[in-house]
C-alpha angles and dihedrals in degrees: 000000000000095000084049098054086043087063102050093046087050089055097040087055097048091041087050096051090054107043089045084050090053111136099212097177092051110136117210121245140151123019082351092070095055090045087055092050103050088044091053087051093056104042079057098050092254103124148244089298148153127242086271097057088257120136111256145196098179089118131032110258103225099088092044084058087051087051102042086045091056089042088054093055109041102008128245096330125147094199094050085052088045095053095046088052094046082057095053086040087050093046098047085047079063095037090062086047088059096044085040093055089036090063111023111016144251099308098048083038088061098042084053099053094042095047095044088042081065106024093132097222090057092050091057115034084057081075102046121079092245126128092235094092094050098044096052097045088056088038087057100047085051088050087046092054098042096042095043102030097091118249103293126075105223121191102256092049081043092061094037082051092048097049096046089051095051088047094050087045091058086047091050140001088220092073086059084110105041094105089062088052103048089046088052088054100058090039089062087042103041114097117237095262117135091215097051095039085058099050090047085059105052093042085045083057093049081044084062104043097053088049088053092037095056091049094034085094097051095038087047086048095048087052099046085049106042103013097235133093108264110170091183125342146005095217096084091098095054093047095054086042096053090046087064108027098042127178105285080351102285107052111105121191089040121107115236129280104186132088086274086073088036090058092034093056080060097063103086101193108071095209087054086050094048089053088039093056087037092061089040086060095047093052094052090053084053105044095047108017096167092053083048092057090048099058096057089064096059099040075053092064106032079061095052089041117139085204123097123200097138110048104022097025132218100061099292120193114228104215094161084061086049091050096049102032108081097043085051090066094038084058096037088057090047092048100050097040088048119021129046101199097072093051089099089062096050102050087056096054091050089052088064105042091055099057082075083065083069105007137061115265141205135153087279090065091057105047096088092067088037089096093051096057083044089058086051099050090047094053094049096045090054090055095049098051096043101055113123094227113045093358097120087047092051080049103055080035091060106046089052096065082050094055086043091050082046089054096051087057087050095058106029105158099067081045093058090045096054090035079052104037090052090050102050080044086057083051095234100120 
């Protein structure tokens, strides 16, 4: 009962947060206008189609059905799609309370959910028609099966997991490999016992083909449509190309400008200029490897960026991401080096660190593994503080860096100098 009434507090007060920080006067723009687009198609019977009337698979279809579902049932309204996604943001805001009490307890349980109810990017980009909100909320209910559904994977778990993966991959391409995670995850939880590692592998199979079953149409209609085998999306080109070819060389999250786009808009079929930009890029990380290398460094920290110019917009410093940041990693290496059972967490973290290693990469990428630092650092500042020797000074320690990281979002601008000025002496702007 009490754990009951924690949770629903936890989600009034992040549904709160975000319904009295609605921007109803936001006009959509960017990646936001074509969601809205294909969704609208698609709520009309018009298909899954380009601007030209043409079928696509730029972008994965799952969000567009979320749209076109809330269309159908309360028009084409903005505020009826905000407040849905309020509700999922809200959710997943409980879902992380539940993973967070599952593996470290009350204390860290209730700094997670209060941290994640205000972290500033989550609160916005609830509002906004990207496919962020939907994908982590169906990110965290995978987590919260996998993290508080004991040590074996029965069937019916098995079927509910692969569901849930084939469903995050549609939203987005990044969730492809989901299955292997979550497979990982039982193998390292599982006890060695014949009888239950058998049973792990054939429910790990059933795991698979309902992940393949529930994309088998899309991928069937990529194929029909372009000839080639698409199990998601056709952006993956672009997005290897821009990694490497960014904007004046050193601006990520923007498309080309350069002859490589001019030669590519020729290319009528959308799967052959996806494979045209894909070979573009490889041949950039051949022809010039320490540039390349380069360049990951610096995709690495335009995805750790405190900065926000994406999500939140002008240029918006996170402080919320400075001030839990470093006890997240601090949490994640403990975690790794000591305790099995959030393996699963970090290796998920770590999957989506590493696309930066081959994709662009900006804050919005990383939004859907911000909970779960959250959930580390969480985890780390509650032991600190409640340590029975130096715990109060921990404590006033430790509200003193967040005052400092608040400071640095009330005067952004010198923050933005000195975050500039380091990074043209490194050489890397």
């Amino acid at each position: 009962m009490k754990n009951a009434l924690i949770i629903f507090a936890i989600f009034i007060l992040a549904f709160s947060v975000r319904l009295v920080s609605m921007d109803r006067g936001h006009v959509i723009e960017s990646d936001e206008i074509e969601h809205d687009r294909l969704g609208l198609s698609l709520a009309e019977g018009k298909g899954y189609v380009s601007t030209d009337g043409k079928p696509t698979a730029f972008r994965p279809p799952f969000y567009a059905i979320f749209l076109a579902m809330v269309y159908k049932v309360f028009g084409h309204s903005y505020a009826a799609i905000r407040i849905v996604q309020i509700f999922l943001s809200s959710a997943t805001v409980v879902f992380f309370y539940v993973i967070a009490l599952k593996l470290f307890g009350r204390p860290a349980a209730l700094l997670t959910g209060m941290l994640a109810s205000i972290y500033m990017p989550f609160v916005v980009s609830s509002m906004l028609l990207y496919n962020e909100t939907l994908f982590n909320f169906l990110l965290a209910l995978i987590c919260v099966i996998v993290v508080s559904g004991g040590t074996e994977l029965g069937f019916l778990k098995a079927v509910s997991l692969g569901l849930l993966a084939a469903l995050l991959a549609i939203t987005k391409s990044t969730g492809i490999l989901m299955p292997a995670i979550v497979i990982i995850a039982y193998y390292l939880k599982i006890p060695p016992v014949s009888k239950a590692r058998s049973r792990f592998m054939v429910n790990s199979i059933v795991l698979v083909l309902v992940f393949c079953l529930i994309l088998a149409p899309w991928t069937a209609r990529n194929y029909r449509i372009f000839g080639k085998m698409i199990p998601v999306s056709t952006n993956s080109g672009i997005n290897m190309y821009v990694g490497i070819r960014p904007v004046e060389g050193k601006i990520f999250g923007l498309g080309p400008r350069d002859d490589i786009k001019n030669r590519a808009d020729l290319i009528e079929d959308e799967a052959d200029r996806s494979a045209f930009y894909m070979r573009q890029a490889i041949k950039a990380y051949i022809e010039d490897p320490l540039r390349a290398i380069k360049l990951i460094f610096m995709r690495m920290l335009f995805f750790f960026s405190f900065i926000d110019w994406e999500i939140m917009g002008g240029a918006v410093i996170n402080y919320h991401f400075i001030f839990f940041i470093p006890f997240a990693i601090a949490g994640m290496v403990v975690s790794a080096l000591k305790r099995r059972d959030t393996i699963f967490l970090v290796i998920l973290c770590g999957l989506f660190t590493s696309m930066v290693m081959i994709f662009q990469a900006t804050p919005r990428y990383r939004l859907p593994i911000d909970g779960y630092l959250i959930i580390f650092a969480s985890a780390v500042i509650c032991d600190l503080v409640m340590r029975k020797r130096y715990g109060r000074i921990f404590a006033v320690l430790i509200s003193v860096y967040f005052i400092f990281t608040w400071t640095l979002y009330v005067f952004p601008y010198w923050t933005k100098d000195i975050a500039r000025t380091v990074m043209q002496r490194a050489g890397l702007w």
